[in-house]
C-alpha positions in Angstrom: 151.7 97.8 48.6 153.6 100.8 50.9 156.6 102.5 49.5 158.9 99.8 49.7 163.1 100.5 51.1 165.7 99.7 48.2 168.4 97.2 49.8 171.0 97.0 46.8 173.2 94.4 48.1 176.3 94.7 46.0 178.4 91.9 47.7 182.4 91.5 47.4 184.2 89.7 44.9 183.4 86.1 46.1 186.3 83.9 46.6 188.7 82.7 43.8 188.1 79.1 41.9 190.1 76.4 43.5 191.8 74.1 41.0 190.0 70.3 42.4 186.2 68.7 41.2 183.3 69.4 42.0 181.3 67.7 44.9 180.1 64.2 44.2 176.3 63.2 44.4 176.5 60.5 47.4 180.0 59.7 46.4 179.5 59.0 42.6 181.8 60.6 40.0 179.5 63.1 37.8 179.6 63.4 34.2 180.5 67.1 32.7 179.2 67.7 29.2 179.8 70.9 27.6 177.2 72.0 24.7 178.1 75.0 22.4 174.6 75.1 20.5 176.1 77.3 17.2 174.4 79.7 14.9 175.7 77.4 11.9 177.5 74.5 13.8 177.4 73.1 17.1 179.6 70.7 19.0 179.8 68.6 22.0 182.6 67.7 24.6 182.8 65.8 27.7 184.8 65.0 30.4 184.4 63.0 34.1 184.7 64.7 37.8 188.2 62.5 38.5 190.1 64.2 36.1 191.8 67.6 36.2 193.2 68.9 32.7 191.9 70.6 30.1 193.7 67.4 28.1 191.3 65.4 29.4 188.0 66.9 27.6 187.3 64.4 24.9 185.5 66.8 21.9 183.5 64.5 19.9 185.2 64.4 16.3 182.9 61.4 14.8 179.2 62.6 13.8 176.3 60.8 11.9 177.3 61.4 8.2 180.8 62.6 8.8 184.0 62.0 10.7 187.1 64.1 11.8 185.0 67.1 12.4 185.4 69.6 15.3 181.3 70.1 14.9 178.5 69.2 13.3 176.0 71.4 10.8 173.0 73.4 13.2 170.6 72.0 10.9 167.9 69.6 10.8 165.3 67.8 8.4 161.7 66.6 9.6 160.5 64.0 7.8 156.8 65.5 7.8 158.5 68.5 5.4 160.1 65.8 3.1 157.4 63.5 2.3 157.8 63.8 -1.4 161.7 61.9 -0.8 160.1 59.5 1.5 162.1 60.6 4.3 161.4 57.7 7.5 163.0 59.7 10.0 164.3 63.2 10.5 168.0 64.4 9.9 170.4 66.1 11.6 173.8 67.8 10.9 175.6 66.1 8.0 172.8 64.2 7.1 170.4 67.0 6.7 171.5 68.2 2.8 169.9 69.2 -0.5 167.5 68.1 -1.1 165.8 68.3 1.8 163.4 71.2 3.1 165.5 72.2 6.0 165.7 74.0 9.1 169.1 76.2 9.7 170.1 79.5 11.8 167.5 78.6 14.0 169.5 80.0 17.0 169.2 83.8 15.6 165.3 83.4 15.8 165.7 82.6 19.6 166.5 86.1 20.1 164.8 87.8 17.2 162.5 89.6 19.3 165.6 91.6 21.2 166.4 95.1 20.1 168.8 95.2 17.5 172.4 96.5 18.2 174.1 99.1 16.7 176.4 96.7 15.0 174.1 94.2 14.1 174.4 93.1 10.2 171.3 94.8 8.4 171.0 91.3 6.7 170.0 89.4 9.4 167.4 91.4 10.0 166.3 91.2 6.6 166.4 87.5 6.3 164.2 87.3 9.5 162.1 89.4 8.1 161.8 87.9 5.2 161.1 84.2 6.3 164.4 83.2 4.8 165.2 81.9 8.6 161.9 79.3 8.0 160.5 77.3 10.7 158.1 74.1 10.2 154.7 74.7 10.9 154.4 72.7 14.0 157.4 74.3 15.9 158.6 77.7 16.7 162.0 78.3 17.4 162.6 76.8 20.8 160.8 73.9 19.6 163.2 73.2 16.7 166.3 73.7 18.9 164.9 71.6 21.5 164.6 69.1 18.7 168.3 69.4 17.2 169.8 69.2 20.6 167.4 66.1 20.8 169.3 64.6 18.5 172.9 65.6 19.7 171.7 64.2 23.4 170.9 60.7 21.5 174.2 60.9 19.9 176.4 62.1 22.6 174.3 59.1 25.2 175.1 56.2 22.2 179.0 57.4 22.2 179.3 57.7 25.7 177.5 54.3 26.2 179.9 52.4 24.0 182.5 53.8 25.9 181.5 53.7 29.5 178.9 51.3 29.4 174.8 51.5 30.0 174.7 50.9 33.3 177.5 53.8 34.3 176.0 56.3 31.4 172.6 55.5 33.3 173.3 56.2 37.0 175.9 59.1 36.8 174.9 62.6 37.0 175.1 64.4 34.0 176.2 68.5 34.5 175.6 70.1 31.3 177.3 73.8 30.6 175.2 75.2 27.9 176.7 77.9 25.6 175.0 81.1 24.6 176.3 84.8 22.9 177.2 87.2 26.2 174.9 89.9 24.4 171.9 87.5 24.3 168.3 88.8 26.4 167.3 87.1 29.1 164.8 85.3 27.3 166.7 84.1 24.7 168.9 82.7 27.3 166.1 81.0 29.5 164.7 79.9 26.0 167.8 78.6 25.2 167.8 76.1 28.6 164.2 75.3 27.9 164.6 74.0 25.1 168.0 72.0 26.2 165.3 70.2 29.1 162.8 69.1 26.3 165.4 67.5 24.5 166.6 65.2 27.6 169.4 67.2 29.1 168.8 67.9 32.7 166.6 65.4 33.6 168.2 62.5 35.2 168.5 62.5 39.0 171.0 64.8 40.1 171.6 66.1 36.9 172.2 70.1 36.3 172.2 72.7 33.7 174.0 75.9 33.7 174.4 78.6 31.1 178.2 80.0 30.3 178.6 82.6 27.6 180.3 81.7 24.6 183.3 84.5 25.0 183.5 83.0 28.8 183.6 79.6 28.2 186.6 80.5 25.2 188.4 82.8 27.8 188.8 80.0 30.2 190.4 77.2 27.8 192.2 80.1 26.2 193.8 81.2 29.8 193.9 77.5 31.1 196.0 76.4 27.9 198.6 79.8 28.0 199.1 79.5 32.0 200.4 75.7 31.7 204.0 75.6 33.4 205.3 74.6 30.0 203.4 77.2 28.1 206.0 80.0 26.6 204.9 83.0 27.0 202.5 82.5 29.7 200.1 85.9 30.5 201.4 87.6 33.7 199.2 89.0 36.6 198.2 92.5 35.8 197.9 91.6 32.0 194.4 92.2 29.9 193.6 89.7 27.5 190.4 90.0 24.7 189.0 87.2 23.7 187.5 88.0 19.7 184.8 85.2 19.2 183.4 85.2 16.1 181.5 82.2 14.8 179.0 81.8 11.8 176.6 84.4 12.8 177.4 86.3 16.1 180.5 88.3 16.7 181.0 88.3 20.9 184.1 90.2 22.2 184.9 90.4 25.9 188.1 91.6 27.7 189.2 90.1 30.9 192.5 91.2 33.3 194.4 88.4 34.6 194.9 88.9 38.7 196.4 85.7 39.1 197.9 83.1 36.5 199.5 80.0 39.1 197.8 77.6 40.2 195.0 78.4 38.2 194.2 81.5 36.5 191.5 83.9 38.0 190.8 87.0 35.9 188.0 89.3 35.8 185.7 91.0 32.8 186.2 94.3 31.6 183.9 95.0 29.1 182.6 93.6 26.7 180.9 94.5 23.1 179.1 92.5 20.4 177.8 92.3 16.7 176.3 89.8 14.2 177.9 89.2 10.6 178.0 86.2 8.3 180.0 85.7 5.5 177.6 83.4 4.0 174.7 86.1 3.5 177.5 88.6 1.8 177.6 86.1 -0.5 174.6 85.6 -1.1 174.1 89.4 -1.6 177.3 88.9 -4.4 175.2 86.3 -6.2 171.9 88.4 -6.0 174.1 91.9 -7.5 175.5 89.8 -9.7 172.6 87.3 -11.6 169.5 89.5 -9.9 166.3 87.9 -10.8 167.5 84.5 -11.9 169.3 84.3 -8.5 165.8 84.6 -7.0 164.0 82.2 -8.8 166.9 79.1 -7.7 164.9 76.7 -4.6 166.5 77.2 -1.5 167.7 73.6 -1.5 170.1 74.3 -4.8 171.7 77.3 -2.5 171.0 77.5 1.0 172.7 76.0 3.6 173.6 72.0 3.3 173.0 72.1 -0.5 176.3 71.3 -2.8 177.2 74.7 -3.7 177.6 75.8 -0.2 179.7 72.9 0.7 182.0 74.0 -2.2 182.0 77.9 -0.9 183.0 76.3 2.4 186.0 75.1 1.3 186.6 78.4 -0.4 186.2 80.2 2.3 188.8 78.1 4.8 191.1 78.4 2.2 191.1 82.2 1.5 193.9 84.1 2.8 196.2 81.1 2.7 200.0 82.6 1.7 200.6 81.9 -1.8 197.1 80.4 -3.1 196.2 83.0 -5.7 193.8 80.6 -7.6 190.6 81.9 -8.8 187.5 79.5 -8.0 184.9 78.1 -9.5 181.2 76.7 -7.6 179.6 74.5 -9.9 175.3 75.7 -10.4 173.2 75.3 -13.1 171.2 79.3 -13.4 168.5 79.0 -15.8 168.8 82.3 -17.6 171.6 84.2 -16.1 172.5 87.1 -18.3 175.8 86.8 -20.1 178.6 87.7 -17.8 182.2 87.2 -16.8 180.9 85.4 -13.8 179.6 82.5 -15.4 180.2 79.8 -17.7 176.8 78.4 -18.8 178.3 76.0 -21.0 179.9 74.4 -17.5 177.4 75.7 -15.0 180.1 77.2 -13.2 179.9 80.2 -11.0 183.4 82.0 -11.2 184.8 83.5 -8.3 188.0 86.0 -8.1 190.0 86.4 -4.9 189.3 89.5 -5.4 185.8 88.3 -5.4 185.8 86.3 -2.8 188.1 89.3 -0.9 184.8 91.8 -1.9 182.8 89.0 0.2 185.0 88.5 3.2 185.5 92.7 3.8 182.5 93.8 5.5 182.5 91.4 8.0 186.7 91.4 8.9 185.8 95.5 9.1 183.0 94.9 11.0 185.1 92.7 13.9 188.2 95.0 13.4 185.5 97.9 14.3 184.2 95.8 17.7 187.7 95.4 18.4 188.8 99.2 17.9 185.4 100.3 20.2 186.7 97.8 22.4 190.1 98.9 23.0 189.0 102.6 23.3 186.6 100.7 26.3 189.7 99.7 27.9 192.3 102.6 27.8 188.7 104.4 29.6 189.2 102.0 32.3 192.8 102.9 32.4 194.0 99.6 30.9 196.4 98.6 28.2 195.4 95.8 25.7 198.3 93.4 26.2 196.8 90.6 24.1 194.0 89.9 21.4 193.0 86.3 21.2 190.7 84.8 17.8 188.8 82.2 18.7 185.4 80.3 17.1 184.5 78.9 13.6 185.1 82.0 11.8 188.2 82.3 13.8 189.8 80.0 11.4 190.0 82.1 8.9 193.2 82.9 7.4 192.4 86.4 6.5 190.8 87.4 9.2 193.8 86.6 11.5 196.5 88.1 9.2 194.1 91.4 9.0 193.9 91.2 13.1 197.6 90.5 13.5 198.7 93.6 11.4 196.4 95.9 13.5 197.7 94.8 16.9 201.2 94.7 15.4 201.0 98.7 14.7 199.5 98.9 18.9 202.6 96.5 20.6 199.7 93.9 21.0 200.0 89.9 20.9 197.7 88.3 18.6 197.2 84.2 19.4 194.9 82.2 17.5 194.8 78.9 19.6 195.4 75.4 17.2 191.9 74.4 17.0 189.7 77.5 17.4 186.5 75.9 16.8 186.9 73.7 20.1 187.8 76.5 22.5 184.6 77.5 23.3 182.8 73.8 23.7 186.2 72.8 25.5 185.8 75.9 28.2 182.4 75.0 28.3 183.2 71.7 30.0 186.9 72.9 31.6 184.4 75.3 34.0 182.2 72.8 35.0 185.0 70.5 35.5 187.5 73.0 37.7 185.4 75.6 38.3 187.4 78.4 36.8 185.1 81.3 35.8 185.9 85.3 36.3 185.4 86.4 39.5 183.7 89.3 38.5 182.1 90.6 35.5 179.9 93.2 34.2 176.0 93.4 34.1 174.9 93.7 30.9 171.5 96.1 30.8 169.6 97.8 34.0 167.2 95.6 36.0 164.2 97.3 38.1 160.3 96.5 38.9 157.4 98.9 38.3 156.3 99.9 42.1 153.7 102.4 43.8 155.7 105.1 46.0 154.5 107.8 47.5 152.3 110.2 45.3 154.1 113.8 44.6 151.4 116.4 43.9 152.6 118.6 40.8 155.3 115.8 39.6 153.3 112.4 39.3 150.0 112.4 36.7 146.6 112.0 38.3 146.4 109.0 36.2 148.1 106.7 38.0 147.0 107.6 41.2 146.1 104.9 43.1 144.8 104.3 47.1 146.3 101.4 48.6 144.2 99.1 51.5 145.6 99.9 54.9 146.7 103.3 54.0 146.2 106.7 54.7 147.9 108.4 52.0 148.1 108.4 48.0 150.3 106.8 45.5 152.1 106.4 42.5 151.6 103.5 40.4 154.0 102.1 38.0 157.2 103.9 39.3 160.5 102.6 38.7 162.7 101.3 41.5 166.6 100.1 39.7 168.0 97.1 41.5 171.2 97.0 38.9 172.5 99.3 36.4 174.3 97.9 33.5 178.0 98.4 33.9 177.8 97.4 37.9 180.7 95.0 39.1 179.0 91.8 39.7 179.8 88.0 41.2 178.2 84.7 41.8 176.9 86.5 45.2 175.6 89.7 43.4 171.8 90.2 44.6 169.5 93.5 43.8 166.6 93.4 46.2 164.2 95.9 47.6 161.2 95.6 50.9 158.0 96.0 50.6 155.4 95.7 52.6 152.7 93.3 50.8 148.5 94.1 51.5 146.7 90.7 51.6 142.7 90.4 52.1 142.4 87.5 54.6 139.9 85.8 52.7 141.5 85.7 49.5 141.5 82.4 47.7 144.2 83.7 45.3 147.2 83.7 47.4 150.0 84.6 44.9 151.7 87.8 44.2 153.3 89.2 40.9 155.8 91.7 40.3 157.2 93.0 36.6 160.8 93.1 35.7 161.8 95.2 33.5 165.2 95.9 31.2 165.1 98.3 28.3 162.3 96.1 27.1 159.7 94.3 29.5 161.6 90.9 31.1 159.0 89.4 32.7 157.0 88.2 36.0 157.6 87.1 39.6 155.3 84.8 40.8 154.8 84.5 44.7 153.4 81.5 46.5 152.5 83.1 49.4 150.1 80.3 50.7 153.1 78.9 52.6 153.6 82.0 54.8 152.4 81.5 58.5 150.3 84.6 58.6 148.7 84.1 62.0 151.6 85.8 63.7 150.0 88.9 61.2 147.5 91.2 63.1 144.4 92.0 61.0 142.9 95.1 59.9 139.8 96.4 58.0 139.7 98.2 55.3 137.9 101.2 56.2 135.6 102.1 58.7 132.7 100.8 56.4 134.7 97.7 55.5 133.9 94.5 56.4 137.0 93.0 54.7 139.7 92.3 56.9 143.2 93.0 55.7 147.1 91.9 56.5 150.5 93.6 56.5 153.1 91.1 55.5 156.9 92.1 55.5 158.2 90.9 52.1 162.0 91.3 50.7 161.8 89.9 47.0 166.0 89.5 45.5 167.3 88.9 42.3 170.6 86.8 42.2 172.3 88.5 39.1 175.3 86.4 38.9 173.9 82.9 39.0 176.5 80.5 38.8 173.8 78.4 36.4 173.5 81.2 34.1 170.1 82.4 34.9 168.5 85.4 37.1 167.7 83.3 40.0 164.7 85.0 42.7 163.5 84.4 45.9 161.0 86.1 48.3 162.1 86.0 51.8 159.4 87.0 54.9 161.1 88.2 57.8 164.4 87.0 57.0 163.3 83.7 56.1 162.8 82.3 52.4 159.0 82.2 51.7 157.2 79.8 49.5 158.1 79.6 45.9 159.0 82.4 43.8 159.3 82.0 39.9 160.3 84.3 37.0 158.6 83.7 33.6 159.5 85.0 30.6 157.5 87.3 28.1 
């Protein structure tokens, strides 16, 4: 390979979402499901092409063990782990409870491999360390998601074909807008979708699916709702608008300016900034501080997620910060030899909990998203923007106290603070709303650097020995494993944003092994582009030996190789074009 030409192609902001449907398939109506696959609850809505309004996304509210519920637990039972209660089949969501070995926070694993953020919650990291994230033994992570959004595509295809019927559920095209954290790798993300296709999404004919960050998908129900005609206080043009997410695990905060609010709103991202925190494991950590070893020795299934005395600290926990409820609380647990303490009654087997207690709990993690938010807004006044208005939505978003804590801090800053009526639904609603309209930002940021390990030019003094190399064809020395940057994180991108670079590709004539590879690279290794190039005509290609000794003859082949980084499905998309033209197939795998 010569020392290919870099040909960033940074494109213009592509044009603004038009309020009207997608394109049918051969004149049938499509089907647009949106799937917000949650860290400790995940939920489902849907919604046909015909319609327009976001009043029209129906969120499923009735789930297998439990109805009237936004979501449903991200958990999930095999029956191979639960032998010893005879369980026939596996379970899922409500269903999946003590005292069943289960499967929860699978999601975090997806990306456990990613380097860890400044902000992330040093108890995650723990847990995964520790094994306390468990998987079965005959599926990793993917494989477990893929089989909880198994059982969420069986549920969603029984309600919709009570509703609409078999024959219409069965030939209409199914477009599926699959929810991820904006922070997540790349891998995570394509994990993520690969593990959405095993479980049946995807794979009907004409059917799609796209990926839509979580902050994204809140930011355009969020906007859609506030820029109705009837709406009060509707955003006006020029205004920035942050949208804190924060759900059971992941905190994702993204700020967008609003260019235009009539007649639908298009808005671009700012900047963006993330964390992880979970109530849940700083209560935990109470409970450990508190009854130390005999804490430890209580089976996961007596205080882990879906067992009794977490389904009472959930309550606790929507109820704190509620004005005027200063009742203490008490989680009943038996604790086989807890040492004698205020905190528990033995004689009851009840755990007693403060507000102040439960305030103790709830801290770390409000500081930790008033933090993101402070680091945020510092982000923005750099960009020479005002914050005009800070908007809580996701599971965690419900809380009481975190909203009242939020509201006083943009009170002291002149900003709005809205916390839509059911936060929970904004992102899975969004998540349908863009496939449905197409709203999405018409620009946004790129999140980390993209570039591919080339040969250039060897330059005596500067490059080690080492990696000199002598390429077939030519005449001078080079440089292995030299970085060429497509993308830097922080670049303005669109739908149309493409890094690409030329090179001229060496090919013996009489290889049999006509593909060709390139790395790409982030801060950590990405992974590998895979060229066909057995479907380029190479006859129009003059051939060369290799030397004057050679006997092997040799080609030239004008290659351009492009990475689309703001695929509207979510994913880096490549291609490898030969003389303009695309050339065979060209596929990125993940590490």
């Amino acid at each position: 390979m010569e020392h290919p030409q870099m040909s960033s192609k940074i494109m213009d902001l592509y044009e603004a979402p038009r309020e009207a449907p997608p394109p049918y398939v051969s004149g049938r109506h499509r089907l647009i499901v949106g799937i917000d696959y949650g860290t400790t609850y995940s939920g489902i809505s849907y919604v046909t092409s015909d319609k327009k309004h976001i009043d029209d996304i129906h969120v499923v509210r009735s789930w297998p063990g439990k109805d009237g519920e936004w979501k449903t637990p991200t958990r999930i039972a095999y029956a191979s782990e639960n032998q010893k209660i005879a369980l026939e089949e596996n379970q899922w969501g409500y269903r999946a409870e003590a005292p069943m070995v289960m499967c929860s926070w699978t999601k975090l694993l997806l990306d456990a491999s990613a380097r860890p953020a400044q902000s992330d919650d040093h108890r995650l990291q723990s847990d995964i360390e520790s094994g306390k994230l468990r998987l079965p033994a005959h599926r990793n992570a993917q494989g477990v998601t893929a089989d909880y959004l198994h059982e969420l595509y069986k549920h969603l295809k029984q309600k919709l074909t009570r509703e609409l019927g078999a024959s219409i559920v069965a030939s209409t095209p199914m477009d599926v807008w699959l929810t991820v954290p904006a922070v997540w790798s790349d891998q995570a993300q394509s994990a993520t979708r690969e593990a959405a296709l095993e479980a049946g999404f995807g794979k009907g004919n004409g059917d799609t699916i796209s990926i839509i960050p979580e902050p994204e998908a809140a930011a355009v129900a969020v906007l859609k709702t506030i820029s109705r005609p009837e709406a009060l206080n509707k955003p006006a043009p020029g205004e920035t608008i942050m949208i804190v997410d924060c759900g059971g695990g992941t905190v994702d905060i993204t700020t967008y300016a609003v260019e235009k609010v009539e007649p639908a709103p298009v808005f671009e991202e700012v900047c963006a900034k993330c964390g992880s925190t979970s109530i849940d494991r700083a209560f935990h950590e109470l409970m450990s501080e508190r009854f130390g070893s005999a804490w430890g020795q209580i089976e996961e299934r007596r205080k882990g997620p879906g067992s009794k005395f977490m389904d009472q600290w959930e309550r606790v926990k929507r109820s704190f910060g509620d004005t005027g409820d200063e009742r203490n609380s008490e989680l009943q647990l038996i604790i086989r030899d807890a040492p004698d303490s205020q905190y528990y009654d033995e004689e009851e087997g009840m755990v007693k909990l403060t507000k102040a207690d439960v305030r103790q709990v709830f801290e770390p993690a409000v500081a930790e998203v008033i933090a993101l938010v402070v680091q945020q807004n510092e982000t923005i006044k750099t960009a020479g923007k005002k914050l005009d208005r800070l908007v809580l939505v996701g599971g965690f978003g419900e809380s009481a106290y975190l909203y009242s804590r939020l509201k006083k801090w943009c009170q002291t800053r002149g900003i709005q603070a809205y916390c839509p009526e059911y936060p929970q639904a904004a992102i899975v609603r969004g998540a349908a709303l863009r496939g449905l309209i197409g709203i999405a930002p018409r620009t946004k940021r790129c999140r980390r650097h993209y570039g591919c390990a080339i040969a250039f030019p060897f330059r005596e003094g500067v490059d080690p020995p080492s990696d000199a190399i002598k390429l077939p064809l030519s005449t001078i020395k080079h440089c292995k494993n030299r970085m060429l940057w497509m993308i830097k994180k922080g670049d303005v991108i669109s739908e149309d944003t493409t890094g690409s670079h030329k090179i001229t590709y060496t090919q013996e004539v009489k290889a049999t092994d006509k593909t060709w590879t390139m790395r790409l690279y982030t801060i950590d290794q990405v992974g590998t582009v895979t060229v066909d190039m057995g479907a380029i005509k190479t006859s129009t290609y003059k051939e060369k030996r290799g030397g004057m000794f050679s006997r092997d003859k040799f080609q030239k082949i004008p290659m351009e190789i492009e990475v689309n980084f703001g695929a509207k499905s979510g994913v880096l998309g490549v291609r490898a074009l030969c003389d303009g033209q695309v050339a065979g197939a060209a596929e990125l795998t993940f590490d």
